[in-house]
C-alpha positions as CSV (number, residue, x, y, z in Angstrom):
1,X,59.0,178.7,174.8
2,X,58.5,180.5,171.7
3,X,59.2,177.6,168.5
4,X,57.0,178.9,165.7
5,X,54.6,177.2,163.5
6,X,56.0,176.9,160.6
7,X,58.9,175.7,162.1
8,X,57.0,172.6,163.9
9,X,55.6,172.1,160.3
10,X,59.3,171.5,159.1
11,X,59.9,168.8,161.2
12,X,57.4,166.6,160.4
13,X,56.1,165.0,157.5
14,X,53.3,166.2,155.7
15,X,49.9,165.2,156.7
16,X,51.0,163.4,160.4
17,X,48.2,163.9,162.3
18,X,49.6,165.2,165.9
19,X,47.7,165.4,169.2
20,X,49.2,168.3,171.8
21,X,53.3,168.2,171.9
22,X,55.2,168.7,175.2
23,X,58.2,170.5,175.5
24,X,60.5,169.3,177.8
25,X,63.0,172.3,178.3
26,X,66.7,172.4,177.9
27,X,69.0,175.1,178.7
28,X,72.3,176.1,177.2
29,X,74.3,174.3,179.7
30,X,72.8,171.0,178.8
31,X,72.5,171.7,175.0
32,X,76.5,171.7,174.9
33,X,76.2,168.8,177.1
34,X,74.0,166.9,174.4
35,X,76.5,168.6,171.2
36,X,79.8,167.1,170.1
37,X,80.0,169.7,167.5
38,X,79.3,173.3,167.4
39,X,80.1,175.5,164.7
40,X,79.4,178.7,163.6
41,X,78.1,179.1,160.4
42,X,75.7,180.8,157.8
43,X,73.0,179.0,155.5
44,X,73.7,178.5,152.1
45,X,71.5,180.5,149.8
46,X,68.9,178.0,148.1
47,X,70.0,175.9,150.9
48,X,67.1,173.7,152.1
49,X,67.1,170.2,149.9
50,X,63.9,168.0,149.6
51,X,64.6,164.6,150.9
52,X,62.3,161.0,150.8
53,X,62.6,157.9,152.5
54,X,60.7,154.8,151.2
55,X,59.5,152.6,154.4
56,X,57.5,149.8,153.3
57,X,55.1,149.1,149.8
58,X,52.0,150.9,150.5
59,X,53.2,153.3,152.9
60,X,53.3,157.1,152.5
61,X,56.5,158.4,152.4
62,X,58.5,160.4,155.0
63,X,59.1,163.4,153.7
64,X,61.7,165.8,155.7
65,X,64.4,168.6,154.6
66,X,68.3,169.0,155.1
67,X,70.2,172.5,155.1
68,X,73.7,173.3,153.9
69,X,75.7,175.6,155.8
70,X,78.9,177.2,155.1
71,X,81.3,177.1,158.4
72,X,82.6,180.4,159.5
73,X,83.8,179.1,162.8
74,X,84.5,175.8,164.7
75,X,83.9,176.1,168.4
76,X,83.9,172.3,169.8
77,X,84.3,169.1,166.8
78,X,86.6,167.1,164.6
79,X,89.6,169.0,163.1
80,X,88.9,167.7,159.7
81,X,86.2,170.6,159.7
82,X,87.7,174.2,159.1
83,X,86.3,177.4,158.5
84,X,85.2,177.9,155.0
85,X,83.8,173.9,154.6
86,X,80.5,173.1,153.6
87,X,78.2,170.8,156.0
88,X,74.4,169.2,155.8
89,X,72.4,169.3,158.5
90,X,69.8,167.0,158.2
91,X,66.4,167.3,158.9
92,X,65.6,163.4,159.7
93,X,64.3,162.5,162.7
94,X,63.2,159.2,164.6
95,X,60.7,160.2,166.4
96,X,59.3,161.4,163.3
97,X,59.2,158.9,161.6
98,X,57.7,156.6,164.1
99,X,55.2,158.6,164.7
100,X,54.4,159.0,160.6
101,X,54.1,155.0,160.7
102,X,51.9,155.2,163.5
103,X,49.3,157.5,161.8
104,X,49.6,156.3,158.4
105,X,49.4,152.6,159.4
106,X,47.6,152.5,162.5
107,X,45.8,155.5,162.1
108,X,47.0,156.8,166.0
109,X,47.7,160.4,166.6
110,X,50.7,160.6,169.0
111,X,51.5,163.6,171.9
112,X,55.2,163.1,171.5
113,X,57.5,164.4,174.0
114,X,60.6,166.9,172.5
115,X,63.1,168.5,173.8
116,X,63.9,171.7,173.2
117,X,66.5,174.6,173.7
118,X,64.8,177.5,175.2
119,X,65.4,180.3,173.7
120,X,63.2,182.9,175.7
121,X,62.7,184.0,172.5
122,X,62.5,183.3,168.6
123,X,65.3,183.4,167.0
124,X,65.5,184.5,162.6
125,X,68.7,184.1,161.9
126,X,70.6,186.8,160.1
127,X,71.1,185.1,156.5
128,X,74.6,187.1,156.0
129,X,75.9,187.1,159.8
130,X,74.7,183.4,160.4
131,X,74.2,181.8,163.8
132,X,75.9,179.3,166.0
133,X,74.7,175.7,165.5
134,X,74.9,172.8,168.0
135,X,75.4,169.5,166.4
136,X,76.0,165.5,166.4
137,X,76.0,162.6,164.0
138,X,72.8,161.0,163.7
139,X,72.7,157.7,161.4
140,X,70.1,156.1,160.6
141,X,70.7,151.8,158.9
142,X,68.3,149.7,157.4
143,X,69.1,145.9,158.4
144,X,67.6,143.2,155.7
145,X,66.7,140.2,156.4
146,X,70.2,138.2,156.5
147,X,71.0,140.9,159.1
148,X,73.2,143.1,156.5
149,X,73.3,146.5,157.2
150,X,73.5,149.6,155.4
151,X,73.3,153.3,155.4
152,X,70.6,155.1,154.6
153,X,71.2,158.6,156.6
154,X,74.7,159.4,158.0
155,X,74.5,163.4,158.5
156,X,75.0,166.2,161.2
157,X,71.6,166.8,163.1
158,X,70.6,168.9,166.0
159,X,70.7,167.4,169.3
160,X,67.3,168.7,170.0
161,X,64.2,171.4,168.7
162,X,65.8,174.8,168.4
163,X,69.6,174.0,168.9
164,X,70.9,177.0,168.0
165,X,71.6,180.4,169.2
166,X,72.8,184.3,168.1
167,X,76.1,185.0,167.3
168,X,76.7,187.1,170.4
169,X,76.2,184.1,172.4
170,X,80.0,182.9,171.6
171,X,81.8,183.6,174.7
172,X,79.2,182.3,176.6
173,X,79.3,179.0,175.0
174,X,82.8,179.0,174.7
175,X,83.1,179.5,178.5
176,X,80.3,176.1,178.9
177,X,82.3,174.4,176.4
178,X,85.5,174.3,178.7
179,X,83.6,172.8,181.5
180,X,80.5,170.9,179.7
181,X,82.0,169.4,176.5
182,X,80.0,166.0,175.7
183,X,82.1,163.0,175.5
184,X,82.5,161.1,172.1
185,X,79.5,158.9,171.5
186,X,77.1,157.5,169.0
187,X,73.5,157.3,168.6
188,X,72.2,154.6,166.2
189,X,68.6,154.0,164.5
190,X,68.4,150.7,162.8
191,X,65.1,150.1,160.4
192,X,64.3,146.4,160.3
193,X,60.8,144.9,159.2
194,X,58.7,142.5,161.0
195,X,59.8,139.7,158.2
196,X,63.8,140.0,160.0
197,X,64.5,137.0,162.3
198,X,63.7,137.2,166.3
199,X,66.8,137.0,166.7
200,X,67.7,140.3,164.2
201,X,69.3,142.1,167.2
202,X,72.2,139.4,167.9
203,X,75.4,141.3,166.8
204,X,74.0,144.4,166.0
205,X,77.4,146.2,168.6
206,X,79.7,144.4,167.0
207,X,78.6,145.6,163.3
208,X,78.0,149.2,164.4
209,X,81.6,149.3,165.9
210,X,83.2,147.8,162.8
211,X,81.4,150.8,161.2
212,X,82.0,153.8,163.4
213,X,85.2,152.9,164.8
214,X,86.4,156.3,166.1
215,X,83.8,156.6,168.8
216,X,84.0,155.7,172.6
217,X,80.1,155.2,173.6
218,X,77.6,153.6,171.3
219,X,73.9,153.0,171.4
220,X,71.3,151.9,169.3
221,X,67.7,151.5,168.8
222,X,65.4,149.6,166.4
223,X,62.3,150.7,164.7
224,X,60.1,148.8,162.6
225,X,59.5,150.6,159.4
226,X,56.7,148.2,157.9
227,X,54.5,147.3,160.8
228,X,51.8,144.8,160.2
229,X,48.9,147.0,159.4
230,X,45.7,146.6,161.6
């Protein structure tokens, strides 16, 4: 699976110190599977955007990049999105984030496990033809302690390392699309500190429904964002 360095560097924050990363493979067939939007579309010239997130006092902060994109082409998604409309795609990610806490607070270098599209090959992009991009909503709240909740990402992400593919491709995923389409669903991260309640979690559905109303499936996780240090 070819993913280039510089594109591993990307993803993760600087300085996270990484033991050896396994890919767990994922063709094209489950990469629709996994995308309730995909669009075809071109990056936006002085496209990439600098983003922080703040966990706790005394932590380094994440550090990780969104893109815009101009849409040329919607293949699977909402009809509020035509050709011609601007989109972020957010370069956030959960699992990278826990595993920045983990080094900068624990001092542990993680092996994670990603999934990833395989190409058979790397794929540049052609900045003025563009490239077709597989997609979902990824959201990321931060609870406080009276069990509030608010928004601190609510973007388009890839489903997954290297979820996107050539142009030429479009019949092909078309023809996967009519037999493969994902079903509407939402996946939640929700920051909370140790200082929440035990019982922080009681609720939680019936918040993230009132939020996200439109969906069918939803599920959530929690991650600690200020662990106690050792």
């Amino acid at each position: 699976m070819l993913i280039p360095d510089r594109e591993w560097k990307c993803r993760f924050s600087p300085g996270v110190l990484m033991g050896q990363v396994h890919f767990e493979k994922i063709d094209l067939q489950q990469l629709v599977v996994m995308s309730p939007l995909i669009v075809m579309a071109r990056e936006e010239s002085n496209g990439k955007i600098s983003r922080t997130f703040l966990p706790a006092c005394g932590i380094e902060p994440y550090v990780y990049v969104d893109t815009r994109y101009r849409v040329i082409e919607v293949l699977l998604g909402t009809a509020e999105l035509s050709p011609g409309a601007e989109i972020i795609v957010t370069g956030f990610d959960p699992g990278s984030l826990k595993v920045h806490l983990d080094y900068h607070v624990q001092g542990l270098s993680r092996s994670p496990e990603v999934p990833a599209y395989d190409l058979g090959r790397e794929l540049r992009p052609d900045a003025a033809e563009g490239c077709i991009l597989f997609l979902k909503r990824r959201i990321f709240l931060l609870r406080d302690i009276e069990g509030k909740l608010c928004t601190e990402v609510d973007a388009l992400a890839h489903p997954c390392w290297n979820a996107l593919e050539s142009m030429d491709k479009k019949k092909m995923v078309r023809s996967l699309i009519k037999t493969h389409a994902g079903k509407s669903s939402i996946e939640v991260t929700i920051g909370v500190s140790r200082e929440s309640p035990a019982d922080s979690e009681i609720g939680l559905i019936e918040q993230i429904k009132s939020m996200f109303p439109h969906y069918t499936s939803y599920s959530w996780k929690v991650l600690n964002i200020s662990p106690e240090r050792l």
